[in-house]
C-alpha positions in Angstrom: -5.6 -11.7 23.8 -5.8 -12.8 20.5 -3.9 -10.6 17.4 -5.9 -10.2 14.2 -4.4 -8.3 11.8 -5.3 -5.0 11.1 -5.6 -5.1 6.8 -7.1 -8.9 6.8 -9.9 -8.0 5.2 -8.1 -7.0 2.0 -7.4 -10.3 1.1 -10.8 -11.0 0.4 -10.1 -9.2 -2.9 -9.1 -12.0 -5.6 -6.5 -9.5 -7.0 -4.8 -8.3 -3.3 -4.8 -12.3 -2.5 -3.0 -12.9 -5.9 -1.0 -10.3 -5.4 0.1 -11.1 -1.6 0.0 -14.8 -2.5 2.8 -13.9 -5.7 5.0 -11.9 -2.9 4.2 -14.5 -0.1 6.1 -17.0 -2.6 9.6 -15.4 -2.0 8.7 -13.9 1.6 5.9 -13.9 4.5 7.6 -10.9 5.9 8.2 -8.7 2.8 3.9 -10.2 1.3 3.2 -8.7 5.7 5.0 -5.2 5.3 3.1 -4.8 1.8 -0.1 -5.8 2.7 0.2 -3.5 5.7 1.7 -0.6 3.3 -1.3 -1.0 1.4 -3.6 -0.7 3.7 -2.5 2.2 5.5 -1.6 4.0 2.4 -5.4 3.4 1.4 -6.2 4.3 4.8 -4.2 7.9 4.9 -5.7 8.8 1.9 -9.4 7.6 1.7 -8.0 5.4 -1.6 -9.2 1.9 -2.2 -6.4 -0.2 -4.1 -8.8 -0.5 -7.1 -9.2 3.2 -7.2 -5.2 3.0 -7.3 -5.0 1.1 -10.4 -7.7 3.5 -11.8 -5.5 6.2 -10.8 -2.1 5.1 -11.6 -4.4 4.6 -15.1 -5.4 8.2 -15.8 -2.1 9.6 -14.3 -4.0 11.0 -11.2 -1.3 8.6 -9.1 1.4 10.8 -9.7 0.2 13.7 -7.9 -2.0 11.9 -5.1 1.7 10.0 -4.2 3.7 13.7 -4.4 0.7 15.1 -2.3 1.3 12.3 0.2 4.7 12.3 0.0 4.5 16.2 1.0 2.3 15.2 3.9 4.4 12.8 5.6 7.7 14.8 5.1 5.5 18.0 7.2 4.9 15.1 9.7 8.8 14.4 10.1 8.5 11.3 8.5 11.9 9.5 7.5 12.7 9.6 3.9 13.1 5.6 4.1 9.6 5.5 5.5 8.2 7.5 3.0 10.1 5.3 0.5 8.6 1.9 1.2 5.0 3.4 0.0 6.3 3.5 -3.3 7.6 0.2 -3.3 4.0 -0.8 -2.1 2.1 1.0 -4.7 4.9 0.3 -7.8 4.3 -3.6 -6.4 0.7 -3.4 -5.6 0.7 -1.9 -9.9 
């Protein structure tokens, strides 16, 4: 069985391949997590990571995150696992 990862396909974006490129630099594993982050975040929420920057843009981030961060704490998600999507999304910025 071959593995292909999940978020591949965001690389294809110049900026996300820039972007995980710049982290890849100081570590696979940290440029891996983030790229994952991304995508899931973007998945959760029915977000595209240009829509992100658009967002964080206008101010509409701020709220999207709390709602999302409101979500995940009423699924019992860990407040460390909540915090790595803000590391993501103030990287992915």
């Amino acid at each position: 069985m071959t593995f292909v990862a999940k978020y591949k396909h965001l690389l294809e974006n110049e900026e996300i391949s820039r972007w995980f490129g710049n982290l890849n630099a100081k570590s696979y594993l940290t440029a891996t997590v983030y790229l994952r982050g991304l995508g899931y975040y973007c998945e959760l929420t029915g977000a595209t990571p240009d829509t992100i920057i658009q967002d964080a843009k206008s101010g509409k981030l701020r709220n999207d995150f709390m709602d999302f961060v409101r979500k995940m704490e009423s699924e019992g998600k860990a407040g460390s696992y909540i915090s790595r999507y803000k590391k993501v999304l103030r990287s992915w910025l």
